[in-house]
Rosetta silent file (secondary structure, phi, psi, omega in degrees, C-alpha in Angstrom):
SEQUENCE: XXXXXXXXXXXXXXXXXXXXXXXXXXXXXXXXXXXXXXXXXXXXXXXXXXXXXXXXXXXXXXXXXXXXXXXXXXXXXXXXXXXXXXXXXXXXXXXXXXXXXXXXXXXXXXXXXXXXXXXXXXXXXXXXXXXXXXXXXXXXXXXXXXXXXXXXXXXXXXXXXXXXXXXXXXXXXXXXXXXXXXXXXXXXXXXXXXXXXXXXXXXXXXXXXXXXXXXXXXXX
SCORE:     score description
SCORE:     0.000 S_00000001
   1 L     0.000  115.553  163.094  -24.814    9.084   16.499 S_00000001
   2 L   -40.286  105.221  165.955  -21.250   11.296   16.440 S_00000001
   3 L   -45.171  132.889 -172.367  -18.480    9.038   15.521 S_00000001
   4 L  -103.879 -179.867 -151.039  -15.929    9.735   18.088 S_00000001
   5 L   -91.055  160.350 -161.144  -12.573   11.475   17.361 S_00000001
   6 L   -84.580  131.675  151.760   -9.483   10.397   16.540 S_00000001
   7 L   -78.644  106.683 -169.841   -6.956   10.869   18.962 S_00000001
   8 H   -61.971  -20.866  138.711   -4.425   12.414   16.005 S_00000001
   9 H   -37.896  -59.042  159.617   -1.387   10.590   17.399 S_00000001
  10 H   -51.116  -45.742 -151.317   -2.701    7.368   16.902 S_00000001
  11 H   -71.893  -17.995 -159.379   -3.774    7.885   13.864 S_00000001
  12 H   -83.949  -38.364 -164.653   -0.636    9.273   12.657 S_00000001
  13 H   -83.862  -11.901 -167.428    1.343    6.199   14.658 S_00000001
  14 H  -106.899  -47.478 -176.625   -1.104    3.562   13.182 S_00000001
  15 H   -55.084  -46.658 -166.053   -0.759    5.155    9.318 S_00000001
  16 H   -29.011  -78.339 -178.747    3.096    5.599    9.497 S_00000001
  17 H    -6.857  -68.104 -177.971    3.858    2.133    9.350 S_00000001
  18 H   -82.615   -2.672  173.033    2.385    1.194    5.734 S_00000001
  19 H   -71.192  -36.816 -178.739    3.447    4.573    4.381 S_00000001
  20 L  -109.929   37.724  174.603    6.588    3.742    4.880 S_00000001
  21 L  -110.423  -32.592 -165.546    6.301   -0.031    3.499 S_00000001
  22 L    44.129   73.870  164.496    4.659    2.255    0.633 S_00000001
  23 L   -77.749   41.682 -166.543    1.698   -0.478    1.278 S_00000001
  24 H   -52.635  -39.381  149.482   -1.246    1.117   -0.607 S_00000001
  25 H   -12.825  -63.081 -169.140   -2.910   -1.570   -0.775 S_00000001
  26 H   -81.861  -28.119 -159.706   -2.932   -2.316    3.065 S_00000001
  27 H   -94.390   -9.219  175.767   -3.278    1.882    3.534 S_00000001
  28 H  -111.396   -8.675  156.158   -6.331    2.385    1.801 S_00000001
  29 H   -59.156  -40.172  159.790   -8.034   -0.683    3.649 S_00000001
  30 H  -109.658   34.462  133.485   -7.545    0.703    6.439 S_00000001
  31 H   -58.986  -48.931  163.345   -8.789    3.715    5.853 S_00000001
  32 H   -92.245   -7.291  165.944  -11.884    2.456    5.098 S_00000001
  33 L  -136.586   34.510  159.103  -12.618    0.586    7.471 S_00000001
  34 L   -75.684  -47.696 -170.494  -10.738    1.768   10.235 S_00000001
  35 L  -160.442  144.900  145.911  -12.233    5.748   10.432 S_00000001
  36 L   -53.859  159.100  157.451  -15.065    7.559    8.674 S_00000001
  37 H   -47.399  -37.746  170.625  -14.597   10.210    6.474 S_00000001
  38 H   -62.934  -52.122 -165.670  -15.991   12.691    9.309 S_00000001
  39 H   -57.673  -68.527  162.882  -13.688   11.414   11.594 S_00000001
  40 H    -9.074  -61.856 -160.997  -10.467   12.077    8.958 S_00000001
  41 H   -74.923  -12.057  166.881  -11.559   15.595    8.047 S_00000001
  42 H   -28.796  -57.718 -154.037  -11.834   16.067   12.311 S_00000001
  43 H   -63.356  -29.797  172.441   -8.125   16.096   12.230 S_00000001
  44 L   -71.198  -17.787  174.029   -7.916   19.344    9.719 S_00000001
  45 L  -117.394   48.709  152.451   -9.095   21.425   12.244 S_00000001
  46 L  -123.583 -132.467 -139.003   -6.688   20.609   15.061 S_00000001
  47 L  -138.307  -31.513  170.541   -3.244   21.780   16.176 S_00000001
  48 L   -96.122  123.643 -169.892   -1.279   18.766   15.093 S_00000001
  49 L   -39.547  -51.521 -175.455    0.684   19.241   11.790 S_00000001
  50 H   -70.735  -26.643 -169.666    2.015   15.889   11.262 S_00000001
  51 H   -95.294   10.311  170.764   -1.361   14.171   11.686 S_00000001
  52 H   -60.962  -72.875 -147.388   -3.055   17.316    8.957 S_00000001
  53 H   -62.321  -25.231  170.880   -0.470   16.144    6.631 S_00000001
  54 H   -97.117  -39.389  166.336   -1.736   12.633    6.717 S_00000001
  55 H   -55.503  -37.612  144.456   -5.411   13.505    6.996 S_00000001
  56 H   -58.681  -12.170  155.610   -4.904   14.991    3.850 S_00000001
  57 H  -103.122  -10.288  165.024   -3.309   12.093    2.353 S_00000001
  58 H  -103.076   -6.030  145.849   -5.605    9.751    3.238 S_00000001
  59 H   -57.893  -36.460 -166.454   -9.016   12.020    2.275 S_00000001
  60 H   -84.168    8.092  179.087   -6.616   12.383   -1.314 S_00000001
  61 H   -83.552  -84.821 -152.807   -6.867    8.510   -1.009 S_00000001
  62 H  -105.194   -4.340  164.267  -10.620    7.435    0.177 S_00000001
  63 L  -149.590   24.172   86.029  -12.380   10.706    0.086 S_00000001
  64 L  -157.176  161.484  167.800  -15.127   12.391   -1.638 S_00000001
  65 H   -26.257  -85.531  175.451  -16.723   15.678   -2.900 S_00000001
  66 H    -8.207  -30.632 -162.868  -18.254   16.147    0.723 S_00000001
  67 H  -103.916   24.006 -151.664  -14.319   16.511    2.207 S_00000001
  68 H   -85.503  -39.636 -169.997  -13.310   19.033   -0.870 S_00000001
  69 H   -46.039  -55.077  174.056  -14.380   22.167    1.695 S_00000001
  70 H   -59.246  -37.568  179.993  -12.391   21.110    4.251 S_00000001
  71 H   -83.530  -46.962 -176.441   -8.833   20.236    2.209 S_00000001
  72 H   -60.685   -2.512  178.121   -9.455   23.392    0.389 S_00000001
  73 H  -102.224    4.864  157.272   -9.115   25.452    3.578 S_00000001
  74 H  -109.380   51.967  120.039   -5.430   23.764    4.218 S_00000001
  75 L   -91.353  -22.414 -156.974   -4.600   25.918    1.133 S_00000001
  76 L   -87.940  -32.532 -171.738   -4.371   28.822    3.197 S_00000001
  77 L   -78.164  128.885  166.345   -2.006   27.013    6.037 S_00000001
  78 L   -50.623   -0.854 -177.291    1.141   28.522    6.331 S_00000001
  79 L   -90.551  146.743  170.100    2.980   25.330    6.451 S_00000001
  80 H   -77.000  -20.857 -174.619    4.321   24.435    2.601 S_00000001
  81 H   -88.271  -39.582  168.890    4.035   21.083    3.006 S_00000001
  82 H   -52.136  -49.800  175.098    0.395   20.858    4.297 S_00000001
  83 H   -69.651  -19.446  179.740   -0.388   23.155    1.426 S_00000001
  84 H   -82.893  -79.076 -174.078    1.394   20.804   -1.228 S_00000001
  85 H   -32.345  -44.481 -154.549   -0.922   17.548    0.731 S_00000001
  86 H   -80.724  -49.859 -175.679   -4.357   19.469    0.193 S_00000001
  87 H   -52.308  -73.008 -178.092   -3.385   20.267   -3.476 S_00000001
  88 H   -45.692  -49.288 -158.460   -2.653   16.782   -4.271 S_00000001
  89 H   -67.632  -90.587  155.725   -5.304   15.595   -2.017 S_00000001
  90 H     7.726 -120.897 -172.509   -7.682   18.293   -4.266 S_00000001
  91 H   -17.112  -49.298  141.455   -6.544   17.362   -7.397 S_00000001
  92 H   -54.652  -82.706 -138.508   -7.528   13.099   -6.602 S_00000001
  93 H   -84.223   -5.829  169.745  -10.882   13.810   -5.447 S_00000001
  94 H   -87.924  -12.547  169.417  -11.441   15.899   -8.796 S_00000001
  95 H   -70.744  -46.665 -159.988  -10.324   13.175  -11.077 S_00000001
  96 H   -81.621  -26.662 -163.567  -12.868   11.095   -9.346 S_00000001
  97 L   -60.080  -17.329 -155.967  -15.936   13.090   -8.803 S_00000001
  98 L  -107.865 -162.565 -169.093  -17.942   12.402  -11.447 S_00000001
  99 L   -78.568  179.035  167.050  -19.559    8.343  -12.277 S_00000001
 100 L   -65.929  -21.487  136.594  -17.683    5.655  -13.371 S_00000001
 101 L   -12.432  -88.578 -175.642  -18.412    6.142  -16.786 S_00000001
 102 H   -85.423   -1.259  179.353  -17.229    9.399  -17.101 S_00000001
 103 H  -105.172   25.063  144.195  -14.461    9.402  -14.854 S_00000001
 104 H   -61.929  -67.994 -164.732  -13.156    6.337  -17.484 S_00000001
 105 H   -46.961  -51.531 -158.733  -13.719    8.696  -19.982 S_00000001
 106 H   -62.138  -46.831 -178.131  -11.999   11.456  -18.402 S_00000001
 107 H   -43.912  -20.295  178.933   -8.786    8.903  -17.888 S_00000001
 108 H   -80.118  -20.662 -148.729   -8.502    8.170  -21.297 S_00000001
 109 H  -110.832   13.665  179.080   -8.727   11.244  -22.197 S_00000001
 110 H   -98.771  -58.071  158.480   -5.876   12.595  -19.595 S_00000001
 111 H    -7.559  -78.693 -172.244   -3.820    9.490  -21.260 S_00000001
 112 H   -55.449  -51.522  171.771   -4.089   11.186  -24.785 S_00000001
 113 H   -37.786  -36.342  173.692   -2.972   14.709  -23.368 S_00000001
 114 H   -59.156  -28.818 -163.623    0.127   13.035  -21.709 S_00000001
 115 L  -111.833   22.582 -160.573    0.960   12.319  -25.474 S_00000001
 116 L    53.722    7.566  131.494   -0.267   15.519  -26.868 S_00000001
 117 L    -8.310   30.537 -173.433   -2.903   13.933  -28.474 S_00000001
 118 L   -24.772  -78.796  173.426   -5.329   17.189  -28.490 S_00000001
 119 L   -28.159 -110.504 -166.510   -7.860   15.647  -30.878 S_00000001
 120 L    -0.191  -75.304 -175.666   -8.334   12.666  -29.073 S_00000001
 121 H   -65.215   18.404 -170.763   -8.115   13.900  -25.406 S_00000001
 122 H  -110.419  -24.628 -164.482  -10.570   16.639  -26.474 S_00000001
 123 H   -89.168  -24.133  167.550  -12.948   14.282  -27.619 S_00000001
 124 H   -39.613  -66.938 -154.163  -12.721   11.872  -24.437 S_00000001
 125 H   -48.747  -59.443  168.686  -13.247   15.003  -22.272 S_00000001
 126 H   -81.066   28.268 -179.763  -16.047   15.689  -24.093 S_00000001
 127 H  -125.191  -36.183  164.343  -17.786   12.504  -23.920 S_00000001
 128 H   -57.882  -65.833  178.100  -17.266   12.649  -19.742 S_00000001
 129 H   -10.019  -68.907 -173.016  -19.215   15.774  -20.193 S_00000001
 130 H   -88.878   14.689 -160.470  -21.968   14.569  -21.686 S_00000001
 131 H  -109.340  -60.541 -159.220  -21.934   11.186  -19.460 S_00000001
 132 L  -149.158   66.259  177.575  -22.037   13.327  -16.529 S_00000001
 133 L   -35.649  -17.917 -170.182  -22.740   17.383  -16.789 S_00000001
 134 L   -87.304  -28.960  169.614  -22.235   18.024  -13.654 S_00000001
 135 L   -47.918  120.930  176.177  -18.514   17.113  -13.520 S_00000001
 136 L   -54.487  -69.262 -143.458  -16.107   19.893  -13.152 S_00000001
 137 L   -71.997  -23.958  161.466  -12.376   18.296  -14.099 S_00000001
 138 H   -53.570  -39.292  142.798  -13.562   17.505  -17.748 S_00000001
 139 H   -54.158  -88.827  159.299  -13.785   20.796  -18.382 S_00000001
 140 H     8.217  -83.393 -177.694  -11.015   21.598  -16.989 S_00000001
 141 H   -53.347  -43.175  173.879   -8.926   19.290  -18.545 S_00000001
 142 H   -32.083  -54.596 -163.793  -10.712   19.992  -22.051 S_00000001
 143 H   -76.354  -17.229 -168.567   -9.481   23.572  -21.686 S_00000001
 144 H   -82.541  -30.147 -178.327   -5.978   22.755  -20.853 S_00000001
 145 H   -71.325  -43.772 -167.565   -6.221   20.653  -24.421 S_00000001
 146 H   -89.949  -13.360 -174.663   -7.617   23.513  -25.907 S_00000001
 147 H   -74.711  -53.025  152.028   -5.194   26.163  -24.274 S_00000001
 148 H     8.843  -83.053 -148.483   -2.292   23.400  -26.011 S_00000001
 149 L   -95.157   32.060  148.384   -3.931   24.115  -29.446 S_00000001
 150 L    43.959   58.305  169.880   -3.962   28.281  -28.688 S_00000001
 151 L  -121.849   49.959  165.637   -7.809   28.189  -28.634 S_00000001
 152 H    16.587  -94.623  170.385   -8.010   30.709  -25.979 S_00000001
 153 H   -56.340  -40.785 -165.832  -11.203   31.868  -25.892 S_00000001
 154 H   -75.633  -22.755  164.085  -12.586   28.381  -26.242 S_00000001
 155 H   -61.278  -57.954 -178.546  -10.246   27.541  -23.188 S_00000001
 156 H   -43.788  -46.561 -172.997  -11.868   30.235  -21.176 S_00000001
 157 H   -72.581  -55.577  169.963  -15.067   29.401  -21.493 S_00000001
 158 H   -27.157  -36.293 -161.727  -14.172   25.577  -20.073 S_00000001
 159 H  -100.461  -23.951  144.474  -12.524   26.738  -17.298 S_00000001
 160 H   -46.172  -62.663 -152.623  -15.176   28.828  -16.615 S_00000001
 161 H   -68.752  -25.439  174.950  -18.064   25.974  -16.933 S_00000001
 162 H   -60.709  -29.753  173.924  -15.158   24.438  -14.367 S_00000001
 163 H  -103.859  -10.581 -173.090  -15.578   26.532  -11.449 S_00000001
 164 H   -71.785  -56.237  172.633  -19.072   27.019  -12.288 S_00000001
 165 L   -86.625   -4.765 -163.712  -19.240   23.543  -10.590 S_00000001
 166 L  -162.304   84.023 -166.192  -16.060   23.389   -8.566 S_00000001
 167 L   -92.285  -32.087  151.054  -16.052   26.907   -7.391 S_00000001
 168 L   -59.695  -16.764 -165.290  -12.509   26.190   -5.531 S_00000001
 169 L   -86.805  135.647 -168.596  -10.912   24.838   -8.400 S_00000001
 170 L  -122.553   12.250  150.073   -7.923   27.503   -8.656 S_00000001
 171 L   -72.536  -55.623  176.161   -6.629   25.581  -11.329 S_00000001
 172 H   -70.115  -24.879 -170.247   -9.298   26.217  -13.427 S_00000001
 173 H   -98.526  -23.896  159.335   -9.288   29.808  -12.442 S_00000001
 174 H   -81.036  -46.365  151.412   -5.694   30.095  -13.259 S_00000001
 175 H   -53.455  -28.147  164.787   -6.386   28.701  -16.339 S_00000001
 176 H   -44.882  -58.322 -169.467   -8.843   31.452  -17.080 S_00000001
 177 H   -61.150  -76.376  171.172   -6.184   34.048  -16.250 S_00000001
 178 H     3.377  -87.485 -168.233   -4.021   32.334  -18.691 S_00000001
 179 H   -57.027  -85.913 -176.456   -6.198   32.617  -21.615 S_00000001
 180 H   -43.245  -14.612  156.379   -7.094   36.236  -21.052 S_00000001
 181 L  -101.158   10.804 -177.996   -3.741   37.525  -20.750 S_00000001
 182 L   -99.866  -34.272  163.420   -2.732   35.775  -23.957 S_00000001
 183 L   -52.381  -35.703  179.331   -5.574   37.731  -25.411 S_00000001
 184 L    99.650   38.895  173.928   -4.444   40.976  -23.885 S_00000001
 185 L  -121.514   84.850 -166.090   -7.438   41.238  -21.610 S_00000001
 186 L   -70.713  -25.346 -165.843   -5.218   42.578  -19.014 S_00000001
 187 L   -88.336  -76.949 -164.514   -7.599   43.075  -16.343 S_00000001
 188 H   -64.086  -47.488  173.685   -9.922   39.859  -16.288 S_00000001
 189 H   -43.552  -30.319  168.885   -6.583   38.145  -16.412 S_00000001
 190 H   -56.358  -61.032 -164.354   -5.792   40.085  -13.120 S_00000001
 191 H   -62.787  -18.945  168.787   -8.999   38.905  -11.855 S_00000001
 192 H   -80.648  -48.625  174.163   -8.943   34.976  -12.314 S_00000001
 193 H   -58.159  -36.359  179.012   -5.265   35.218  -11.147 S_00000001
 194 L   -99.352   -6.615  162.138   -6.261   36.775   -7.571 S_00000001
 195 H   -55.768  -54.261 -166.496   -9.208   34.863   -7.594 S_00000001
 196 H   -81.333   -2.493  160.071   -7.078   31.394   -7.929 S_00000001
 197 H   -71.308  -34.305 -151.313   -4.620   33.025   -5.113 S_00000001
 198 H   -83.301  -27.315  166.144   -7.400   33.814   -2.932 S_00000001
 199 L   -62.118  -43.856 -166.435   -7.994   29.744   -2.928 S_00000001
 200 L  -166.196   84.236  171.108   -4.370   29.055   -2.701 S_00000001
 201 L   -19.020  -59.531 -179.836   -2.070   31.602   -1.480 S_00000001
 202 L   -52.971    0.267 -174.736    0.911   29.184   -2.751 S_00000001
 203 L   -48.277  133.645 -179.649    0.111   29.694   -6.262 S_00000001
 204 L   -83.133   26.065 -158.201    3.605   30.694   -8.146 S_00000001
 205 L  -115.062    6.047  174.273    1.819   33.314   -9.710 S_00000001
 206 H   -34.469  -86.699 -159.679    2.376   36.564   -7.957 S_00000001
 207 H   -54.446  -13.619 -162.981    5.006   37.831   -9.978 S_00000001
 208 H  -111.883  -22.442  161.664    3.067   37.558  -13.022 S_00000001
 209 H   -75.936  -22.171  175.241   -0.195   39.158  -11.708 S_00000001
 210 H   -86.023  -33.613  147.232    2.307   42.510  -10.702 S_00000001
 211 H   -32.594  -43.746 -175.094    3.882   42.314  -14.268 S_00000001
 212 H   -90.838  -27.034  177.086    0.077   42.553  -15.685 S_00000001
 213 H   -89.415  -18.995  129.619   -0.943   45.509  -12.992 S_00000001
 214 H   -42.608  -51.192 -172.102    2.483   47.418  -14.569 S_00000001
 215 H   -53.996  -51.551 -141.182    1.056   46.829  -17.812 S_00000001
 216 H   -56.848  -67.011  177.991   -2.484   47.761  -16.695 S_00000001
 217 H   -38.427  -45.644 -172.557   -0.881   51.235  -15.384 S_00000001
 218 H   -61.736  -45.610  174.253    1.718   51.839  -18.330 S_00000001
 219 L   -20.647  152.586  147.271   -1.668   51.822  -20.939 S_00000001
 220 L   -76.553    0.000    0.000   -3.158   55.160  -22.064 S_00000001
């Protein structure tokens, strides 16, 4: 049986309230047990903005792999703000994805990174791994520890094994680009860079993919 649809008004007039109590508590209760996740991600494909912008903060709240398709296609919306919810929105259900285990593991090992900790956070990361292979952001994060410590290649490949699994993550695919223009692999760096654009237009990263297609040209 089809859960029926949110009239996006409400829900936006029913959320307001504890957002701006900054309840969380109270705001993630009723999330769950207020509306489904299907009903939530309903809301991304209609015409009002203000209730997007909250459907994407409460899926970056309460919800799961299953809504990642849907917030990644409000990278693409021309509003700035909508695209700033789905990234954040993103970026929470990838900390989360994996078991409880490993996505302990991964926290500790985002903890040590805050403190530049390499060693540490490299080995947390890589104990989430092996807790749970399938998870994407432990790679991910691994390679940003290893990009730190100007381990490139060894970045590359992470961020790789990251989209390998999270095929959206345009983090990870920026990271890529990274590492391959520090090598001087002018090209695949183009290609991870319009790759992670093609995810998320908003990327600040333009200027530095037309800087590398001047190089590309200037070469013999």
């Amino acid at each position: 049986m089809t859960a029926p649809t949110i009239d996006p008004s409400e829900f936006v007039a029913t959320v307001e309230p504890l957002l701006e109590r900054q309840d969380a508590p109270g705001l993630l209760t009723l999330l769950r047990t207020r509306w489904t996740h299907e009903q939530i991600k309903s809301i991304l494909s209609g015409d009002d903005l203000d209730a997007r912008k909250v459907a994407c903060l409460a899926l970056g709240l309460t919800g799961s792999k299953c809504s990642i398709p849907c917030i990644a296609q409000q990278l693409r919306h021309p509003d700035p703000v909508i695209n700033q919810m789905a990234e954040h929105a993103l970026w929470s259900i990838w900390f989360r994805a994996g078991s409880a285990s490993a996505n302990h593991e991964l926290c500790r090992g985002s903890q040590a990174l805050s403190r530049r900790d390499l060693d540490c956070a490299i080995e947390h990361f890589t104990r989430a791994i092996e807790i749970d292979p399938a998870f994407a952001e432990p790679y991910n994060q691994r390679g940003i520890a290893k990009y730190l410590g100007e381990r490139y290649s060894e970045c590359a490949a992470d961020c790789m094994e990251a989209v390998q699994r999270m095929p959206c993550h345009f983090g990870a695919w920026a990271g890529a680009g990274h590492c391959h223009a520090h090598k001087g692999h002018l090209a695949e760096a183009v290609k991870c860079y319009e790759r992670a654009l093609e995810i998320n237009p908003h990327l600040d990263i333009r200027h530095v993919v037309c800087q590398l297609k001047q190089e590309i040209r200037r070469s013999p």
